[in-house]
C-alpha positions in Angstrom: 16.8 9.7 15.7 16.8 9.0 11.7 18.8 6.1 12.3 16.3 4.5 14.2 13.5 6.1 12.2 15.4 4.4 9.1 15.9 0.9 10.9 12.3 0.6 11.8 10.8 1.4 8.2 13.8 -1.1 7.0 12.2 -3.7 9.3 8.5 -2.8 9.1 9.1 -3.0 4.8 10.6 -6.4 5.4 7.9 -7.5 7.4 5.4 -6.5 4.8 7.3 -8.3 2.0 6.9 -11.8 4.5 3.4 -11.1 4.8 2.9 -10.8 1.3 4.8 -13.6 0.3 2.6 -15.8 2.7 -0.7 -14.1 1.3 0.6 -15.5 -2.3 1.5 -18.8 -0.9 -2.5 -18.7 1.1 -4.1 -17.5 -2.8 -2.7 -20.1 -4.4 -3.5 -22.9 -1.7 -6.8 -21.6 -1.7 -7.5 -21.6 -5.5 -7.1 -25.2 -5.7 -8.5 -26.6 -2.3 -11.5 -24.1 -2.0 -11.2 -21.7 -5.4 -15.2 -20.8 -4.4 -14.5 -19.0 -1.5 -13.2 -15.8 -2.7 -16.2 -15.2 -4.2 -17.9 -14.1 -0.8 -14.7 -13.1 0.9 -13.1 -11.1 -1.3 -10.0 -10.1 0.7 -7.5 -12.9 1.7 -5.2 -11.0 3.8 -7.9 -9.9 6.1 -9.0 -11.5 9.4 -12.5 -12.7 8.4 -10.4 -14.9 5.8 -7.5 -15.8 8.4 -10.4 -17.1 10.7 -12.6 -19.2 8.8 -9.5 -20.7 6.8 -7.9 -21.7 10.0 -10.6 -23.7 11.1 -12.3 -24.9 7.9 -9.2 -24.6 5.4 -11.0 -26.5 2.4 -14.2 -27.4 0.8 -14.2 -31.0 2.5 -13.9 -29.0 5.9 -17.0 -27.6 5.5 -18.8 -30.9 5.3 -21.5 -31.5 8.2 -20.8 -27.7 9.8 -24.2 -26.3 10.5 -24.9 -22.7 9.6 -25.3 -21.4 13.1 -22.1 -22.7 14.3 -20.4 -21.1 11.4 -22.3 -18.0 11.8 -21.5 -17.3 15.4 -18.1 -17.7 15.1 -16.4 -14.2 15.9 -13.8 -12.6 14.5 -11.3 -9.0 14.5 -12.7 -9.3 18.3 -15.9 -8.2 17.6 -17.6 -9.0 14.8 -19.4 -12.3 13.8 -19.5 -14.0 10.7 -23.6 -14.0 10.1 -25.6 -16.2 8.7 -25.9 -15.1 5.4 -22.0 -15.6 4.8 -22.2 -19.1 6.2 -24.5 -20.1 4.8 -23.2 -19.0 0.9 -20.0 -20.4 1.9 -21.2 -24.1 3.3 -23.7 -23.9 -0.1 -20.6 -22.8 -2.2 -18.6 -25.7 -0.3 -20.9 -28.5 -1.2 -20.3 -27.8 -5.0 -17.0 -26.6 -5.1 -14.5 -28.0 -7.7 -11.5 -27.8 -5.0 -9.0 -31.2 -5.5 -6.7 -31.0 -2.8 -8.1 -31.9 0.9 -5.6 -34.0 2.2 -4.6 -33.6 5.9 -0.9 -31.8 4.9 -2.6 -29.6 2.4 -5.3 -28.4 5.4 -2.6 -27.9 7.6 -0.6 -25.8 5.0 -3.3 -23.5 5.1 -3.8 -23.6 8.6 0.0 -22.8 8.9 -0.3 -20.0 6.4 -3.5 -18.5 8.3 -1.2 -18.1 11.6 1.5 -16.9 10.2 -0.7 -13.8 8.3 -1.9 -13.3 11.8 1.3 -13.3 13.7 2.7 -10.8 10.7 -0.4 -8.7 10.7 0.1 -8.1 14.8 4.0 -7.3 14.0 3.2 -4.7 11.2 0.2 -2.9 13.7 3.4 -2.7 16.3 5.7 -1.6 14.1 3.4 0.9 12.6 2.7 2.4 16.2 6.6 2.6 17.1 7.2 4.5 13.9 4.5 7.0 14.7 5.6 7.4 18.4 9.5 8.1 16.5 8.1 10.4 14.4 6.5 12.1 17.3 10.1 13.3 18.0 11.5 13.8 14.4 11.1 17.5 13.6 10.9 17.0 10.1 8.5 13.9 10.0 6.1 15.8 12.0 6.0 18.5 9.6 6.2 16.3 6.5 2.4 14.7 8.4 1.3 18.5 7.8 0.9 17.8 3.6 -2.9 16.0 3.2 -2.9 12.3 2.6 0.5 11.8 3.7 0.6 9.4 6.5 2.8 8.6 9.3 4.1 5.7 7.0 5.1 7.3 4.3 6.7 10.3 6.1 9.3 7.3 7.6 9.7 5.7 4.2 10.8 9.7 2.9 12.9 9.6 5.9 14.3 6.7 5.5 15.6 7.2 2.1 16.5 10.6 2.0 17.3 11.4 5.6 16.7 15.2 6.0 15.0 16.2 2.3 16.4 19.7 3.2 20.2 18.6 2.3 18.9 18.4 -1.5 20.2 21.7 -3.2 17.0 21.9 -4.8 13.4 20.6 -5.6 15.1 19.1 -8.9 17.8 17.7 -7.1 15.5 15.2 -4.6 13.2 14.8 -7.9 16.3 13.1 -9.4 17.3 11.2 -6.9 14.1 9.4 -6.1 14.1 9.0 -10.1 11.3 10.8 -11.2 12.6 13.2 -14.1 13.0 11.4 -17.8 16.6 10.6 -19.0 17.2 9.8 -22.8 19.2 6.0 -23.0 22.4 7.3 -24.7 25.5 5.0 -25.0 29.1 5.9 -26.6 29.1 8.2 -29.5 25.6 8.1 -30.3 23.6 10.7 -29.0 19.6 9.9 -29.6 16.8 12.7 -29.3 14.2 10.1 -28.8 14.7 7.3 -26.7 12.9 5.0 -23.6 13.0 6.5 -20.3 15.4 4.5 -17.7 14.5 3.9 -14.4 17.1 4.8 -11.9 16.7 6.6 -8.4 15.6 4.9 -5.3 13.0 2.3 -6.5 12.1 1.4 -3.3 10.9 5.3 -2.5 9.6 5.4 -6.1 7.1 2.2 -5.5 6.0 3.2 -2.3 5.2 7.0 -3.5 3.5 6.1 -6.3 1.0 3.8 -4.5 0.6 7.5 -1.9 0.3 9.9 -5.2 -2.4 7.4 -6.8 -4.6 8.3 -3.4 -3.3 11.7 -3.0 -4.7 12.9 -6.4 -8.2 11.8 -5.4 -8.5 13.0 -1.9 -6.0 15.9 -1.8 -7.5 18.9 -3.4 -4.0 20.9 -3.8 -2.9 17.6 -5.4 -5.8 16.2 -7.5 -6.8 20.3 -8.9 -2.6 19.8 -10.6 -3.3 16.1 -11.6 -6.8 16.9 -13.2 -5.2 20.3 -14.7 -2.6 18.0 -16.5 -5.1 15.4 -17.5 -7.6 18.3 -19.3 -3.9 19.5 -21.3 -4.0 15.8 -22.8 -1.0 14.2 -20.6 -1.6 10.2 -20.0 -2.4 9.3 -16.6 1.5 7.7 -15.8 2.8 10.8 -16.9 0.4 12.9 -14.8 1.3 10.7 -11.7 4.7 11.4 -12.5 4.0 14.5 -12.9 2.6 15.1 -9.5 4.8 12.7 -7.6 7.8 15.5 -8.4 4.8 18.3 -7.5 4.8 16.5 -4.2 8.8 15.6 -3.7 8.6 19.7 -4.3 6.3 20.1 -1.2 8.6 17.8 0.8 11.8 19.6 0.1 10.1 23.0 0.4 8.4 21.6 4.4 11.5 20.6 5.3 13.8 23.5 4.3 11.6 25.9 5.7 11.0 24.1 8.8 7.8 25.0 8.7 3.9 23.0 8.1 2.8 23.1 4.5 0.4 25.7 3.6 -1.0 24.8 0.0 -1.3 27.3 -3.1 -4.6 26.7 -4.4 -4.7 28.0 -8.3 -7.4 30.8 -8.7 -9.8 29.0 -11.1 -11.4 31.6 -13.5 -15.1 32.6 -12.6 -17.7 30.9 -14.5 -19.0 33.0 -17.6 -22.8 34.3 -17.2 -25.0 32.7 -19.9 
């Protein structure tokens, strides 16, 4: 079962790293053929963007389309695109300082647009096959049971360190995802002060640092340790840090114990009466 649970993160993260590789490609096609448009849609990767790109790729495709046709046009299966966005886009069109409209360069994009969408439907599937794995997995159910961690990153922790609960100790999974500072020493020398070096898993590093950075503003176990850290004058990284190990700790703790995470809320003291 963590074999699988491990080949489907593997392949969903691969995935991902086309998709974003094609939204890159799609930003850059954009800026020069049609730099205008991200002004009113804001969010390439998205389906409004993937729609109205694949049929009017550049500023020159615009040219002639009336506002209600643009406006009707429906997109994520429901919605439409209204008339106040088509009509700042054709506007925006007509003055746009995009160069490149040849018929290759509209096709690139139109090329780019379908292949975002056939990614985007292979990362919803993916996602849905790693929940219904981690329906089965003991400890990825239980690891769901800490706030703000989703089904996602449960299979990434999986994936990386198997079962957490084969660590000797919260210090010993903190190392080896890489978050605890080591001093660069080399030969002889021995410094006191020195850069930190990265080493651990990277790839569990990057993805739970993106989680922790959410995780300290919605989860109040997390963000009440984070904010405590940030009052005694740490910087920000070093308080992510800080409470990326807090959470490794909960992870180890879940899955040794077998049992859902309760949080320990820190007794704040009582207000003083004026």
């Amino acid at each position: 079962m963590t074999e699988e649970l491990r080949e489907l993160e593997r392949l969903r993260e691969r995935v991902a790293g086309d998709f974003a590789d094609r939204l890159r490609q799609l930003h850059r096609a954009v800026d020069l053929g049609f730099p205008e448009f991200t002004r009113y849609v804001r969010t390439l990767e998205s389906q409004l963007a993937a729609t109205i790109l694949s049929r009017y790729p550049t500023a020159a495709s615009f040219r002639g389309v009336s506002v209600k046709k643009l406006a009707r046009i429906v997109y994520d299966g429901s919605h439409k695109i209204g008339e106040e966005l088509a009509r700042n886009l054709i506007e925006a069109a007509e003055k746009s300082v995009g160069a490149h409209h040849s018929e290759p360069y509209r096709r690139r994009i139109k090329y780019l647009c379908e292949d975002l969408d056939v990614l985007r439907r292979r990362l919803k599937d993916l996602a849905r096959d790693v929940e219904r794995k981690l329906d089965d997995h003991e400890v990825g159910k239980l690891l769901m049971t800490i706030e703000g961690l989703g089904p996602l990153t449960a299979a990434c922790l999986i994936a990386e360190l198997g079962d957490p609960a084969r660590f000797d100790s919260p210090g010993a999974i903190a190392s080896y995802v890489g978050v605890i500072p080591r001093i660069r020493q080399s030969g002889k020398k021995r410094f006191t002060k020195g850069p930190a070096i990265p080493l651990g898993n990277a790839r569990l590093r990057k993805s739970l640092f993106m989680v922790v950075l959410q995780m300290v503003r919605r989860n109040p176990w997390l963000r009440q340790y984070y904010e405590r850290l940030r009052a005694a004058g740490k910087p920000g990284k070093v308080a992510i840090i800080a409470a990326m190990r807090k959470l490794l700790t909960a992870v180890w703790s879940v899955a040794t114990h077998r049992r859902p995470f309760v949080p320990i809320m820190p007794q704040l003291p009582a207000p003083k009466n004026a």
